[in-house]
N, C-alpha and C positions, 0 to 999 in steps of 0.2 A: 710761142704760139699766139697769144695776144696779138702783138706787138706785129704780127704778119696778119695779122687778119682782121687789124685795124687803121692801117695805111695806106696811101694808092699805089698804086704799081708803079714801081721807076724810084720811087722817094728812097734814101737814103739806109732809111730805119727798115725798107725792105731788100735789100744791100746788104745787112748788117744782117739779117735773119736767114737769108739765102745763106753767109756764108759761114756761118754759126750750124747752120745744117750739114753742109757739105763738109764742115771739119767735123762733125759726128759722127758722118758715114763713114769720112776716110778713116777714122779713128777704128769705126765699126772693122772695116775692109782689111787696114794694116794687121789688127792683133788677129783674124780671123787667119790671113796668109802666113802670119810667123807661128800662128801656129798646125798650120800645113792641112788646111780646109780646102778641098779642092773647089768648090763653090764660093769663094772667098765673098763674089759680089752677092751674091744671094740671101747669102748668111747675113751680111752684114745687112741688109735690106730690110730682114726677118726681125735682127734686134732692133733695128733704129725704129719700125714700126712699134714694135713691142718699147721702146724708151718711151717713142711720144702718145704709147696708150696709157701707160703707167701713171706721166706726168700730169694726164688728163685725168684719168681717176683719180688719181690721190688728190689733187683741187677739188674736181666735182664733187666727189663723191666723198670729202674730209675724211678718207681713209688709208692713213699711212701705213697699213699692212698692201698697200697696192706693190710695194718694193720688191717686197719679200717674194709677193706672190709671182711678181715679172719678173725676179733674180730664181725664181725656180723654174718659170716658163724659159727663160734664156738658158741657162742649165742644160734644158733636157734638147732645144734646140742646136746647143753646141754639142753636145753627145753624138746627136744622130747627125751631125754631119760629120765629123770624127767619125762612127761606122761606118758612113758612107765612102769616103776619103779610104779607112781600111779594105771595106770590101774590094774598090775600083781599086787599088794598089794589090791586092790578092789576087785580081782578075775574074773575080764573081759578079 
């Protein structure tokens, strides 16, 4: 986060932060597909947001329960789109 928000655009070190994101998401997108989310991209969107809020609180805020609390907010994110994934496969 830094590190892209302290560079010029184009420079190398923001290269390296573009694609340090993009393997996140993909990271996010793959385990979301294998594990048969029909919103694979969305989901994955949802977490990567909820990673780079985490990472910002537990800095800002010197609070390492920010983890726990985003590994419970992802949780219930993965949940409900698993429901969802169910119902659209049930046809409701």
């Amino acid at each position: 986060m830094t590190a892209s928000a302290e560079v010029r655009p184009g420079s190398p070190v923001e290269g390296a932060a573009d694609r340090y994101r993009l393997w996140v998401r993909t990271m996010f997108t793959d385990l979301a597909r294998e594990a048969g989310v029909a919103d694979a991209e969305g989901l994955a969107r949802q977490l990567h947001l909820l990673y780079d809020g985490a990472g910002i609180s537990a800095r800002m805020d010197r609070d390492p329960s920010a983890a726990t609390t985003a590994r419970a907010a992802a949780a219930a994110l993965f949940d409900a789109a698993v429901k969802d994934k169910e119902l659209v496969d049930a046809g409701q």
